[in-house]
PyMOL Python script that loads the backbone (N, CA, C, O; Angstrom):
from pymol import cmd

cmd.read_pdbstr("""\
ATOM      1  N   UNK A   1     -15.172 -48.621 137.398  1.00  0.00           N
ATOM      2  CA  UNK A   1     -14.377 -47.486 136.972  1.00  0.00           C
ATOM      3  C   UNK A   1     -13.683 -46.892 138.195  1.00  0.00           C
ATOM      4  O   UNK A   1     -14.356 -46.203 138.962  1.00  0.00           O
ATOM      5  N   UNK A   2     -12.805 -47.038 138.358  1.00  0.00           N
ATOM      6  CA  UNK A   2     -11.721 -46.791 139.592  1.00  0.00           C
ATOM      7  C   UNK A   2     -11.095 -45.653 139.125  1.00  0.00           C
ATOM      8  O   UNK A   2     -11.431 -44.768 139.912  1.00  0.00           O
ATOM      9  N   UNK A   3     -10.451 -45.237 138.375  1.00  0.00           N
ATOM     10  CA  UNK A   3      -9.316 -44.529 137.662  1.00  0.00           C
ATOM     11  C   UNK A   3     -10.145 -43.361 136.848  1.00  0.00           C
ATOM     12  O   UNK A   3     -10.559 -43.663 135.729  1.00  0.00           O
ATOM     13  N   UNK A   4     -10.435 -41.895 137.418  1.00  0.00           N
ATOM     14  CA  UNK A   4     -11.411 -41.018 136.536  1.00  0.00           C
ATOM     15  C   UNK A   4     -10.775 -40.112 136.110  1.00  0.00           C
ATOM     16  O   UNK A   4     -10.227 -39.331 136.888  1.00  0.00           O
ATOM     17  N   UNK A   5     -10.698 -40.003 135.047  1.00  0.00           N
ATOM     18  CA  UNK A   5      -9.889 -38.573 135.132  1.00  0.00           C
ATOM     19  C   UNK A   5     -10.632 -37.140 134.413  1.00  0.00           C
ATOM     20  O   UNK A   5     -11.554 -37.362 133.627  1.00  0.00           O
ATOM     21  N   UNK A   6     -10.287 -35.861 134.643  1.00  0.00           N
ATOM     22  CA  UNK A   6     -11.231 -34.820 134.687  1.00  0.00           C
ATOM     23  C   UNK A   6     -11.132 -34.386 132.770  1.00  0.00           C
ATOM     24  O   UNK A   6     -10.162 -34.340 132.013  1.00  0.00           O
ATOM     25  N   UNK A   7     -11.948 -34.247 132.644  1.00  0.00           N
ATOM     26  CA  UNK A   7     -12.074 -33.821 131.431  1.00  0.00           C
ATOM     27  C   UNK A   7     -12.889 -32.409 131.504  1.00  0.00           C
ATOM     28  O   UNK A   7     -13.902 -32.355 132.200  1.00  0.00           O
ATOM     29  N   UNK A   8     -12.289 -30.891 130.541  1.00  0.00           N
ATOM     30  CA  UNK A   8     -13.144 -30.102 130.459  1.00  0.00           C
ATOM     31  C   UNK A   8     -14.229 -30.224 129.243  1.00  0.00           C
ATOM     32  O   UNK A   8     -13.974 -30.928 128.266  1.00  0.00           O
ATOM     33  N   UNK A   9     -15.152 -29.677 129.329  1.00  0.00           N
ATOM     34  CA  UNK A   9     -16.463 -30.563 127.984  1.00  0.00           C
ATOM     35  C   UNK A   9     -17.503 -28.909 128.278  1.00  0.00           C
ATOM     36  O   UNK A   9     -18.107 -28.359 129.198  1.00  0.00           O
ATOM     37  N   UNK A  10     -17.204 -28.695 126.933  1.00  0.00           N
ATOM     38  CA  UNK A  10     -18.158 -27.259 126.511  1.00  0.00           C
ATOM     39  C   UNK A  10     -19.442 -28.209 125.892  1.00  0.00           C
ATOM     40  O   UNK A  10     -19.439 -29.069 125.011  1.00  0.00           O
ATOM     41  N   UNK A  11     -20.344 -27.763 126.597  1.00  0.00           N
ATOM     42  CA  UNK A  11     -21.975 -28.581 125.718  1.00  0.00           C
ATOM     43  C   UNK A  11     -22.768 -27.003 124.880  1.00  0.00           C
ATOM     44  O   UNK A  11     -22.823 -25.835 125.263  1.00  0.00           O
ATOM     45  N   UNK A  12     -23.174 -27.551 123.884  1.00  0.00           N
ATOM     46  CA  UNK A  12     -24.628 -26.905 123.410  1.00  0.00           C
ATOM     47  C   UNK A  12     -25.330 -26.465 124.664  1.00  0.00           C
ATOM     48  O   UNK A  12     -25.250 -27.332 125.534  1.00  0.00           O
ATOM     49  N   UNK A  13     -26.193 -25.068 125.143  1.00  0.00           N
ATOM     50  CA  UNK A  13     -27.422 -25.261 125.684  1.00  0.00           C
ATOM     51  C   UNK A  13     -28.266 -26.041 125.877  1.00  0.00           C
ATOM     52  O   UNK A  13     -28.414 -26.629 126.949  1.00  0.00           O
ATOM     53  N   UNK A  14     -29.127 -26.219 124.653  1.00  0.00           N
ATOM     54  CA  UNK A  14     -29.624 -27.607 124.619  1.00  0.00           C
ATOM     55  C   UNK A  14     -29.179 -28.851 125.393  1.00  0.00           C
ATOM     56  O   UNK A  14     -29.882 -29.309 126.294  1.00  0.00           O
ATOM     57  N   UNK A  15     -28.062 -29.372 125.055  1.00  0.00           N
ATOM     58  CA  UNK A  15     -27.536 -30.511 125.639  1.00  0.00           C
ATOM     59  C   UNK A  15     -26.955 -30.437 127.164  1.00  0.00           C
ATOM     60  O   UNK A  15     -26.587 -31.388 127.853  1.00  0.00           O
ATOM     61  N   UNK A  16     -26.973 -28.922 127.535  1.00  0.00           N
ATOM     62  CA  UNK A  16     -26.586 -28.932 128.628  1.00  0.00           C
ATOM     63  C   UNK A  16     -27.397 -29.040 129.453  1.00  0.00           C
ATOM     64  O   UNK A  16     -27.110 -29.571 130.525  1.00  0.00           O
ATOM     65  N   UNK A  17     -28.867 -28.481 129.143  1.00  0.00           N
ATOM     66  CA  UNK A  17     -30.096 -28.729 129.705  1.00  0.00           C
ATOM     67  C   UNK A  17     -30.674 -29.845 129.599  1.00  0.00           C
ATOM     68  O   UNK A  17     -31.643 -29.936 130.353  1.00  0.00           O
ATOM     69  N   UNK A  18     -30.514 -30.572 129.085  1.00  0.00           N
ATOM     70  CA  UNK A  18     -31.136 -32.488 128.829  1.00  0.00           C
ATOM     71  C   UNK A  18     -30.393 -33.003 129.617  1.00  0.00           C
ATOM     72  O   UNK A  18     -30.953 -33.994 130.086  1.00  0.00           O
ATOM     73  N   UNK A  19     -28.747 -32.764 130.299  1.00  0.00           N
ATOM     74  CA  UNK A  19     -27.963 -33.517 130.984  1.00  0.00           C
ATOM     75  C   UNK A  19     -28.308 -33.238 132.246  1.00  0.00           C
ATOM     76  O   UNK A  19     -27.871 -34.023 133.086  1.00  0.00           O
ATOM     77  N   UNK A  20     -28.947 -32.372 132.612  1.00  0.00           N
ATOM     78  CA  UNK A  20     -29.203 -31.435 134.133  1.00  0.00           C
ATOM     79  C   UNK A  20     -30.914 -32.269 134.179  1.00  0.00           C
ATOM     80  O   UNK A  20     -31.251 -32.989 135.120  1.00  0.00           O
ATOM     81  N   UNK A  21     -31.669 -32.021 133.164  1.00  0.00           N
ATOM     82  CA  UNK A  21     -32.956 -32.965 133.391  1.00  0.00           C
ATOM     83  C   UNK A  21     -32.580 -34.234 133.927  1.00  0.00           C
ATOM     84  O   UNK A  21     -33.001 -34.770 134.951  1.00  0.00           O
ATOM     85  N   UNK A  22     -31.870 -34.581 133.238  1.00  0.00           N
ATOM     86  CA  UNK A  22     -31.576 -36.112 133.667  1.00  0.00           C
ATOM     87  C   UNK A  22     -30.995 -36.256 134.296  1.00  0.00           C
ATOM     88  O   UNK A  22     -30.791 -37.470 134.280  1.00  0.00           O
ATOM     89  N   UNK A  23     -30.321 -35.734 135.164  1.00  0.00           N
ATOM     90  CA  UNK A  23     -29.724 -36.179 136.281  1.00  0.00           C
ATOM     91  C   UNK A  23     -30.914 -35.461 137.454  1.00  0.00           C
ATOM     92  O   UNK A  23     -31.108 -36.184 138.431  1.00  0.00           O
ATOM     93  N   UNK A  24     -31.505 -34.466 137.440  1.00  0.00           N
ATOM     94  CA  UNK A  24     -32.665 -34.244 138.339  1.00  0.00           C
ATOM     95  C   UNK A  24     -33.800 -35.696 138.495  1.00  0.00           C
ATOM     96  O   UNK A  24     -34.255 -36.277 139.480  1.00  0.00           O
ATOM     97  N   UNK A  25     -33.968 -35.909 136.937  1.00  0.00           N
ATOM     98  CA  UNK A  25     -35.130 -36.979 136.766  1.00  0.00           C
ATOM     99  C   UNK A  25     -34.268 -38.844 137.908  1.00  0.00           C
ATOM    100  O   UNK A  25     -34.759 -39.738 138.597  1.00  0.00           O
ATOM    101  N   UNK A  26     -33.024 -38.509 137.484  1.00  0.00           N
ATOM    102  CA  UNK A  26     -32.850 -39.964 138.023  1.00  0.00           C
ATOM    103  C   UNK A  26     -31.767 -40.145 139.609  1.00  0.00           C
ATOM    104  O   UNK A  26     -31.058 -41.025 140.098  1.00  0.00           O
ATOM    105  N   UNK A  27     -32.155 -38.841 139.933  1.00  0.00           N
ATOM    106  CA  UNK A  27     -31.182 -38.322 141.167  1.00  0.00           C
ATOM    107  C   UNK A  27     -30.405 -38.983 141.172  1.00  0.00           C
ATOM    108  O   UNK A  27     -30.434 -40.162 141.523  1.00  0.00           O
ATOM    109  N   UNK A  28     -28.788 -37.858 140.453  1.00  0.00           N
ATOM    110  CA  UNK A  28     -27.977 -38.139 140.209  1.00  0.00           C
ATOM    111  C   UNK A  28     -27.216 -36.718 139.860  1.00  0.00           C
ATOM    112  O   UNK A  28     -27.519 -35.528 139.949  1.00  0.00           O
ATOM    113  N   UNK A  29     -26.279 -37.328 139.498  1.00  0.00           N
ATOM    114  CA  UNK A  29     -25.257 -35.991 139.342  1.00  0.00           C
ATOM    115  C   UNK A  29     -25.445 -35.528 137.707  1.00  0.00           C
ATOM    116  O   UNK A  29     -26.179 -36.288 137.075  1.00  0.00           O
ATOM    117  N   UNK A  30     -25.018 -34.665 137.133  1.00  0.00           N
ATOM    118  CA  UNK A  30     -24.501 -34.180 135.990  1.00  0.00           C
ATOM    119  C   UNK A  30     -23.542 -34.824 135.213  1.00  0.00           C
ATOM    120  O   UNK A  30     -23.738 -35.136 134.038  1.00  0.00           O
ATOM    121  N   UNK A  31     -22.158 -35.105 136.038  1.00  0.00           N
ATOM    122  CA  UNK A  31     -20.958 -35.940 135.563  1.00  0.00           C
ATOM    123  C   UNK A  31     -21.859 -37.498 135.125  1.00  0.00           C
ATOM    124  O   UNK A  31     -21.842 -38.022 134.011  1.00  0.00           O
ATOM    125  N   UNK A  32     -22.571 -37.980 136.297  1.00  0.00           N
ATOM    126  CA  UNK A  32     -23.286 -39.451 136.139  1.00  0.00           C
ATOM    127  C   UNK A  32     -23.676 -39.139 135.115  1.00  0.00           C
ATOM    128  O   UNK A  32     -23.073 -39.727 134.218  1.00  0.00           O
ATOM    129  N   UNK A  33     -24.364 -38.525 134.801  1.00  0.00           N
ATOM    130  CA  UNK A  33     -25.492 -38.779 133.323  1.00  0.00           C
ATOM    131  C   UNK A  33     -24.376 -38.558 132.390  1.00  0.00           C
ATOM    132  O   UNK A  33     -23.613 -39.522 132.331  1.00  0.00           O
ATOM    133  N   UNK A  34     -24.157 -37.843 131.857  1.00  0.00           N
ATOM    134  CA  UNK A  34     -22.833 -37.779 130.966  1.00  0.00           C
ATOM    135  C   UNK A  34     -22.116 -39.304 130.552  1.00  0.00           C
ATOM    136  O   UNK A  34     -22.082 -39.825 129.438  1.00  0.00           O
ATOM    137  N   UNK A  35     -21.527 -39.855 131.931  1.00  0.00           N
ATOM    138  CA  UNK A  35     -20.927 -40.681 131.976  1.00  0.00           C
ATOM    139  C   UNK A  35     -21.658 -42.045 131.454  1.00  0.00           C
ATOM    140  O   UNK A  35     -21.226 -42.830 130.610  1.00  0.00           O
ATOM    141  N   UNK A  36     -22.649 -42.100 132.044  1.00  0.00           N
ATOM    142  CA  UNK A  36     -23.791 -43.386 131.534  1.00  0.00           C
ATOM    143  C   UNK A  36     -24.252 -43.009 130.054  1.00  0.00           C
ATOM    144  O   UNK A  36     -24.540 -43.915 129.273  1.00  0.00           O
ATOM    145  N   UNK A  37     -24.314 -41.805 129.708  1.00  0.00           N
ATOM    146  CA  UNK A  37     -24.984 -41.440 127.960  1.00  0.00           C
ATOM    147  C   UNK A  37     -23.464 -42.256 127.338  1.00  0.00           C
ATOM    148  O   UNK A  37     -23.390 -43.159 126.503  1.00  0.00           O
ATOM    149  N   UNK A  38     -22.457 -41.624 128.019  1.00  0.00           N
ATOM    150  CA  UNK A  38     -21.441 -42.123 127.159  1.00  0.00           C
ATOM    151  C   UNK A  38     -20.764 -43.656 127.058  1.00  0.00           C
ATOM    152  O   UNK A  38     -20.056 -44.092 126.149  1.00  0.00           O
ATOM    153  N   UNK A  39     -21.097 -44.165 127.974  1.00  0.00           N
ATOM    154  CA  UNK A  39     -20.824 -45.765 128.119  1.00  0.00           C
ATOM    155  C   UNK A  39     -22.365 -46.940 127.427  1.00  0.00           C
ATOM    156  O   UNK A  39     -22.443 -48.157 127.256  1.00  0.00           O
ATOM    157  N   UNK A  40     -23.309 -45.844 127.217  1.00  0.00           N
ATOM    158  CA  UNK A  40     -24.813 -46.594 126.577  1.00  0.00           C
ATOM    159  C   UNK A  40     -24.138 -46.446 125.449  1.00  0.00           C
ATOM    160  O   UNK A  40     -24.302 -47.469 124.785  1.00  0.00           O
ATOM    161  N   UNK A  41     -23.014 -45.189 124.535  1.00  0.00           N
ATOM    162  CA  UNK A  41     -22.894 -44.895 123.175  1.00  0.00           C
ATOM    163  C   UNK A  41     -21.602 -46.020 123.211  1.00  0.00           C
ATOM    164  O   UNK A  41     -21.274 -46.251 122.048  1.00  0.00           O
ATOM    165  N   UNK A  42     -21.119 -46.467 123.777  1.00  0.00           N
ATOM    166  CA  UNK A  42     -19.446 -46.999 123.481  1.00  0.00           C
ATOM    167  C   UNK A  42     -20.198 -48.472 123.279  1.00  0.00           C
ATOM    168  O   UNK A  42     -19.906 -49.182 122.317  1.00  0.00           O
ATOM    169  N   UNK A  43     -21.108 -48.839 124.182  1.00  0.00           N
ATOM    170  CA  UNK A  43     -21.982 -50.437 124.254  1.00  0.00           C
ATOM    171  C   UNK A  43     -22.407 -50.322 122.774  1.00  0.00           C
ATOM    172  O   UNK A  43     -21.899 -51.021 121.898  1.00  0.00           O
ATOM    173  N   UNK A  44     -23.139 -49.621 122.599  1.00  0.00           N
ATOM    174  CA  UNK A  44     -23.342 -50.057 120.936  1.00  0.00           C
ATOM    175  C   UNK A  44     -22.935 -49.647 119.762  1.00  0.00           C
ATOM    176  O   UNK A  44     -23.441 -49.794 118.650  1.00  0.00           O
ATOM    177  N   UNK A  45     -21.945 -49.103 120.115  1.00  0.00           N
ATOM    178  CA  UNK A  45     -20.722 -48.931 119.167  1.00  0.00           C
ATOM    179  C   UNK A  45     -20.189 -50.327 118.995  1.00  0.00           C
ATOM    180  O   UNK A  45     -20.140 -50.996 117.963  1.00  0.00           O
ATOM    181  N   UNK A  46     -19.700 -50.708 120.516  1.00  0.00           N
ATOM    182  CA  UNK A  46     -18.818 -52.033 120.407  1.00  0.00           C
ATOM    183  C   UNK A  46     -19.786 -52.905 119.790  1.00  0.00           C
ATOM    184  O   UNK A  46     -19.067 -53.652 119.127  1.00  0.00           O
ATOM    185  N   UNK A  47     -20.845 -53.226 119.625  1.00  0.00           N
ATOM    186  CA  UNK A  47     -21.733 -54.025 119.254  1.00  0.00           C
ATOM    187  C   UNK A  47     -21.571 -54.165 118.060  1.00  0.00           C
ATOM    188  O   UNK A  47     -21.165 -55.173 117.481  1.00  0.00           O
ATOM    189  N   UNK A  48     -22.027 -52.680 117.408  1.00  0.00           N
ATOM    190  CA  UNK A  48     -22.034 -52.537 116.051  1.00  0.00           C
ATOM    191  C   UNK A  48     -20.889 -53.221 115.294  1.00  0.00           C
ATOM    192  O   UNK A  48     -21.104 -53.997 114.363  1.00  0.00           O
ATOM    193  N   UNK A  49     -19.379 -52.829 115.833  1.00  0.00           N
ATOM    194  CA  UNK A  49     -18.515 -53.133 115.320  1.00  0.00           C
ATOM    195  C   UNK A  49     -18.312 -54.124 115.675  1.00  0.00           C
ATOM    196  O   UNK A  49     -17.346 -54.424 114.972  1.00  0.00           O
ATOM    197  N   UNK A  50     -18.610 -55.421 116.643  1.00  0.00           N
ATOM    198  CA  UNK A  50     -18.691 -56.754 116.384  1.00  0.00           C
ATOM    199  C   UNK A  50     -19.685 -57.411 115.396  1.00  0.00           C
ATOM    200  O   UNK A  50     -19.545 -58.562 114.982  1.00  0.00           O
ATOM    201  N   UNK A  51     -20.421 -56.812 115.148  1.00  0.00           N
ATOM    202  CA  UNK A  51     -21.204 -57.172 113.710  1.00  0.00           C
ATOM    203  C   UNK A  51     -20.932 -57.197 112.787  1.00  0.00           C
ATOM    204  O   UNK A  51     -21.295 -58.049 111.977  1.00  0.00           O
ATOM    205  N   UNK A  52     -19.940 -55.952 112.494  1.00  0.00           N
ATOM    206  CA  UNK A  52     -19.538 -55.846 111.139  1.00  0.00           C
ATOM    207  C   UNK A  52     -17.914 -56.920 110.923  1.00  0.00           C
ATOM    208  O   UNK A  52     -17.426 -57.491 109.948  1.00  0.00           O
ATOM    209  N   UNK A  53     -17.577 -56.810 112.098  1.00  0.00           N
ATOM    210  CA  UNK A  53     -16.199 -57.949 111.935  1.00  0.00           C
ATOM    211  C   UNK A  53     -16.719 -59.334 111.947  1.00  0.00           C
ATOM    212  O   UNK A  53     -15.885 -60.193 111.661  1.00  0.00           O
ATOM    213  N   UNK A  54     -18.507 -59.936 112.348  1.00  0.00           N
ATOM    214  CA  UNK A  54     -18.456 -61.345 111.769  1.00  0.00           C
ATOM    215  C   UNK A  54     -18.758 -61.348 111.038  1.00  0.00           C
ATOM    216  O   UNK A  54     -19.015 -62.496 110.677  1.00  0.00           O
ATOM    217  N   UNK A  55     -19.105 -60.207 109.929  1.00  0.00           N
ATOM    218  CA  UNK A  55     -20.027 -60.441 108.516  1.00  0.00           C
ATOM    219  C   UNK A  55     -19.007 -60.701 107.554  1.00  0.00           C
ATOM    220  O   UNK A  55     -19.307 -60.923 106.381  1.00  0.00           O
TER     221      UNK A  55
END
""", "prot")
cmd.dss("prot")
cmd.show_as("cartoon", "prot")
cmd.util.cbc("prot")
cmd.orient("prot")
């Protein structure tokens, strides 16, 4: 990922506090965790929807 560009992103409490755990738990940033939750959700998205296009 070369090319980032800034996005503003209002979270839940909740979710804002699970993103801050986890980036404490895996020393890392805030943006990182975000970024990896959201590329684990796009991986099996794409998955999903290669499943459903060989069925």
């Amino acid at each position: 990922m070369h090319c980032r560009e800034p996005l503003m992103l209002r979270l839940p409490k909740e979710l804002k506090d699970w993103v801050k755990e986890e980036a404490q738990r895996n020393y890392s940033s805030q943006n990182s965790e975000v970024v990896r939750a959201l590329l684990a959700a796009k991986k099996r998205a794409d998955q999903k929807h290669a499943e459903t296009a060989a069925d």
